[in-house]
N, C-alpha and C positions, 0 to 999 in steps of 0.2 A: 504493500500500500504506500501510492508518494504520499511524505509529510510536506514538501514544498514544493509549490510550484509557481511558475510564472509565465503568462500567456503575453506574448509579442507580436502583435500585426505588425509586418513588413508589408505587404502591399495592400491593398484594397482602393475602392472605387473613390474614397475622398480621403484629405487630407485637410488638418485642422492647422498647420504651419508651413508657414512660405518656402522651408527648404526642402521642404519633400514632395516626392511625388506622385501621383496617382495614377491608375491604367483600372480598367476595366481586367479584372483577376483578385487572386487571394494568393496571400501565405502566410502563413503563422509559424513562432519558434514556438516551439514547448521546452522548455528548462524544468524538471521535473529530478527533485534531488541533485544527481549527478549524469542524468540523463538530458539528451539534445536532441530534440527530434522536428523536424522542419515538415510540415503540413503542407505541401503545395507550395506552390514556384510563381503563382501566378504567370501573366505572361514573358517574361523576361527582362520588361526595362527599368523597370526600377526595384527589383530585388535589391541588390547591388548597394548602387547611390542610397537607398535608405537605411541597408544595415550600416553603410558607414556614418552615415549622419546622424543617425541613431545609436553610434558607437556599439556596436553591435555582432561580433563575432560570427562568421555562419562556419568555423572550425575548431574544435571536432563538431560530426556531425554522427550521434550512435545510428540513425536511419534517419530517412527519405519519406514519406508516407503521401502517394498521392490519391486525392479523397474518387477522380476518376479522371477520364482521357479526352477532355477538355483542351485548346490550346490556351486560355487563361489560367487555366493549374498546373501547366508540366509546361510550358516556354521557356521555363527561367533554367530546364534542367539542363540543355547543355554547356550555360554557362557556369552554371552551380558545379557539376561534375567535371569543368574544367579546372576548378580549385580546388574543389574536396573530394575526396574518396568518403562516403558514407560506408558505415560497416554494413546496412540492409537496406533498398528499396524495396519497398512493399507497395505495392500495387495487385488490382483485380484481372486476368487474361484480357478482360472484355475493353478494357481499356486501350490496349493495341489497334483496335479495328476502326475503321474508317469511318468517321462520321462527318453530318453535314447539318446545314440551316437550307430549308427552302427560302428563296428571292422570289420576288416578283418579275424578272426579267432576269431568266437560264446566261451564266452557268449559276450553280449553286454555291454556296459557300461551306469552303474545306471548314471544320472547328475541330478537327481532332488534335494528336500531339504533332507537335512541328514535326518536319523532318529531322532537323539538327538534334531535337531531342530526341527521336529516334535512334537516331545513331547514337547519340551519347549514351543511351540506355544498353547498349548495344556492347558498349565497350566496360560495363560492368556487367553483366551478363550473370557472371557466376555470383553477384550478391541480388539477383532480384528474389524476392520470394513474392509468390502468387497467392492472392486472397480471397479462394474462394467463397470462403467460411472465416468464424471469428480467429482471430491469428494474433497473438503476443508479440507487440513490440519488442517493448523489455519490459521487464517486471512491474504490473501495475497500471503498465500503458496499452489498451488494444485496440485494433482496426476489426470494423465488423462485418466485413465479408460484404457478399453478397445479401441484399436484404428482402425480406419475403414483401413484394406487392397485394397487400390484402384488399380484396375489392371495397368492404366496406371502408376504408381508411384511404380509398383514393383520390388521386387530388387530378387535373386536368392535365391533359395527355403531355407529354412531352413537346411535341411541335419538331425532335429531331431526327434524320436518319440515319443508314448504312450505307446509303448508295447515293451517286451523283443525281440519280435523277430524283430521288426525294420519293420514291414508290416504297420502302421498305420499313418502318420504321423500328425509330432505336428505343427501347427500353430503359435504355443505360443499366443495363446488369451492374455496371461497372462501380454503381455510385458504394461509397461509402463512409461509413464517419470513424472519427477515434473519439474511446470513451476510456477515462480517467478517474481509477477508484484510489483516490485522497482521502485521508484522515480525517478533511471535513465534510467529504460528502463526493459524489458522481460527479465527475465535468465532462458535456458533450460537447466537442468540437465537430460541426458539418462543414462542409466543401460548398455543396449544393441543395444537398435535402432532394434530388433529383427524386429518389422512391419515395420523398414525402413525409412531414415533420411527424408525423402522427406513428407510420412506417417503421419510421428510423427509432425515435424513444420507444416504441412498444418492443420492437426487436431485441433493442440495449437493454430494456427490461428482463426480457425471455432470459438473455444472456446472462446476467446478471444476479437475477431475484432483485436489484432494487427497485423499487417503485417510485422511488424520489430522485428528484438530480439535484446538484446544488444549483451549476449553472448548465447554460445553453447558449454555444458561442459559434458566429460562420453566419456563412449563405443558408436561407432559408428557402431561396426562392418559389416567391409568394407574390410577384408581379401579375401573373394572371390570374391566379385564384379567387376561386366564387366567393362569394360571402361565406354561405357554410362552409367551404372549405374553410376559409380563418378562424369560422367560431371553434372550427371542429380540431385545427392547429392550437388555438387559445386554452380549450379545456383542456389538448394531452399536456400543455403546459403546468394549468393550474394545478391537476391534479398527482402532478408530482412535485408539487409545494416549491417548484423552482426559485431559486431568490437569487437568482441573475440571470436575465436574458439579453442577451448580448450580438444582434442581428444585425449583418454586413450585406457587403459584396453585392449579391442578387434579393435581396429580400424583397427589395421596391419603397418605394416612399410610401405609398398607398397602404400597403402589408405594415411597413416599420410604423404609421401614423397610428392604425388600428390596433397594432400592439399595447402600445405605449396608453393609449385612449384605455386598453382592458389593465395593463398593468400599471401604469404609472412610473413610479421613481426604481421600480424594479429595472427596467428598459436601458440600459446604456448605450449611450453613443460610441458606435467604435468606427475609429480611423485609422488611417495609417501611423504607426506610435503609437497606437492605446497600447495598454498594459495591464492587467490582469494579474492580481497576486492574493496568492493565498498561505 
């Protein structure tokens, strides 16, 4: 079980001070005891420039964890594995595969993992570990696989594919979250919430036995979501007595407005440089 920890957003969609920078993506460090574990890469341009100005180490790094195969959550990798050698990248298989956004005017838009990252992936080979199922970082810290889509807990379809022409679509098997059992309670970190906020904590729960989290940190993405759908996000909230929620990246204004309206001073604003300690 960590006794300490410390949550670091390195990239995300805004930023609260003039020297950093924003890009549409996410990453987070985890500082967990003596452990180092980097959530996502966002897209690549300003990993970097922020952990510097953030005085902010990205070496050692004990693992990699990317939440799924997104080019705003793995862009940053083959700059990041140009400097460190992590001892594990964990990642889902489904993550590899080609995905896309429909346009309105063909061709479509690539959003998988870059090429460059690819290949960098490529060239540690022998530390990727595959996450099908729930999988131990390091002690205390884990990634939960693949996550069961339960119809009644579902949220509005994805909108992404497998194939250029937009006929196939992606599930994202691939999505995942890391959940951290601390001393004072459960910490969920999401990428995406892609299977869905409801999905994802009942999963953690299954996993688990806990029924409570302390916090709830990441992309929630809740931009297009129904109304029910949010009430139905707000209660698996409330009902695990959360006393931080902490929604980025993809959540939406709209989503993060509604939040904040059900929960109030619980809700934290997180930017790039928030920090999170426990």
């Amino acid at each position: 079980m960590i006794e300490r920890l410390r949550v670091t957003v390195l990239a995300d969609n805004c930023v609260a001070a003039p020297d950093l920078l924003a890009e549409h993506g996410l990453s987070i460090l985890v500082d967990a005891d003596d452990w180092r574990i980097l959530f996502d890469t966002g897209q690549g341009e300003v990993l970097r420039p922020n952990a510097d100005v953030l005085g902010v180490s990205l070496c050692p790094l004990d693992a990699v964890v990317l939440s799924h195969g997104h080019y705003d959550h793995t862009g940053g990798l083959a700059g990041l594995l140009r400097e460190v050698t992590p001892s594990a990248v964990f990642l889902h298989p489904a993550a590899l595969q080609q995905k896309y956004a429909r346009r309105d005017n063909p061709p479509n838009r690539s959003i998988g993992i870059p090429e460059s990252s690819r290949q960098a992936l490529e060239s540690v080979q022998d530390r990727i570990v595959q996450t099908q199922s729930a999988t131990e970082v390091v002690p205390g810290i884990w990634c939960t696989g693949e996550i069961p889509r339960l119809a009644v807990n579902g949220q509005t379809g994805t909108g992404y594919f497998l194939d250029a022409d937009c006929r196939r679509p992606d599930p994202i098997a691939d999505d995942q979250a890391l959940f951290i059992e601390t001393t004072n309670g459960l910490v969920v970190i999401a990428g995406c919430a892609h299977a869905g906020v409801v999905n994802t904590l009942d999963h953690i729960s299954a996993l688990t036995g806990h029924q409570e989290a302390l916090a709830l940190i990441g992309g929630l993405h809740l931009g297009r979501a129904t109304h029910q759908e949010l009430e139905n996000c707000a209660n698996a909230i409330a009902s695990r007595n959360c006393r931080i929620l902490a929604p980025c990246h993809c959540t939406g204004m709209g989503a993060h407005s509604f939040l904040r309206t059900r929960f109030h001073s619980m809700v934290r604003d997180v930017v790039v440089g928030t920090e999170l300690v426990w």
